[in-house]
N, C-alpha and C positions, 0 to 999 in steps of 0.2 A: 761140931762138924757141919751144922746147918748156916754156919754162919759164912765160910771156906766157900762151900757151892754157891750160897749168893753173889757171893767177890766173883768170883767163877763165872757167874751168868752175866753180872754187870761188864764186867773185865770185856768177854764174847761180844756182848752189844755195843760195847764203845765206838762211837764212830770219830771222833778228832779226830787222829789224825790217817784218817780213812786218804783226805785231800792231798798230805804231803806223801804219802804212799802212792798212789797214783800221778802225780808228777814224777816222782822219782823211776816211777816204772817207764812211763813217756821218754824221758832221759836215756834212760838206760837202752831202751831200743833206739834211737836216734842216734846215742854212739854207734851203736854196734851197725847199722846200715851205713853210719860215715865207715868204719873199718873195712868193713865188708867190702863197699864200693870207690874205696877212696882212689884207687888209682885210676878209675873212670872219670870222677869226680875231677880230678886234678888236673887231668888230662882236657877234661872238658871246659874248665876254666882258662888254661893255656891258652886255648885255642881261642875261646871269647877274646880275651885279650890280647891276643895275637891278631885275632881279627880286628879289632878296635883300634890296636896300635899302626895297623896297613894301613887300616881307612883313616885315620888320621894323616898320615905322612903323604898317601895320595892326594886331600884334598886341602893341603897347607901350600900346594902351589898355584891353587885357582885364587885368582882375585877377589874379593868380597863384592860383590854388586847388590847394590839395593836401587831396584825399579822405584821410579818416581811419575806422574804424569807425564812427563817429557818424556823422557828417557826408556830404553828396555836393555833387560840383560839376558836377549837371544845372541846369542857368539855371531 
């Protein structure tokens, strides 16, 4: 019997894999805050790249101007 309870104590103090335990919990909340917020989330991405894509298509009709000593690129 005395042999059982030392397995028992060591088994308790094992810390391996303490590490993957704790990522795994990290994970775990990470999902659940994407689930939670995902339609915010996705929404709020749209819209980055909606913005991105405006301001791209806006600024594809200005001419590229690179100022030199001579020259300026005030309109």
């Amino acid at each position: 019997m005395g042999t059982s309870k030392e397995a028992m104590r060591r088994f308790w103090k094992e810390e391996d894999g303490l590490g993957t335990l704790e990522i795994l919990l990290i994970v775990a909340v990470l999902v659940a805050v994407a689930i939670i917020f995902r339609k915010w989330i996705v929404s709020w991405f749209q819209k980055l790249i909606g913005d991105a894509n405006t301001d791209l298509k806006d600024n594809s009709a200005v001419a590229p101007c690179a100022p030199s000593p001579t020259t300026s690129c005030a309109p």
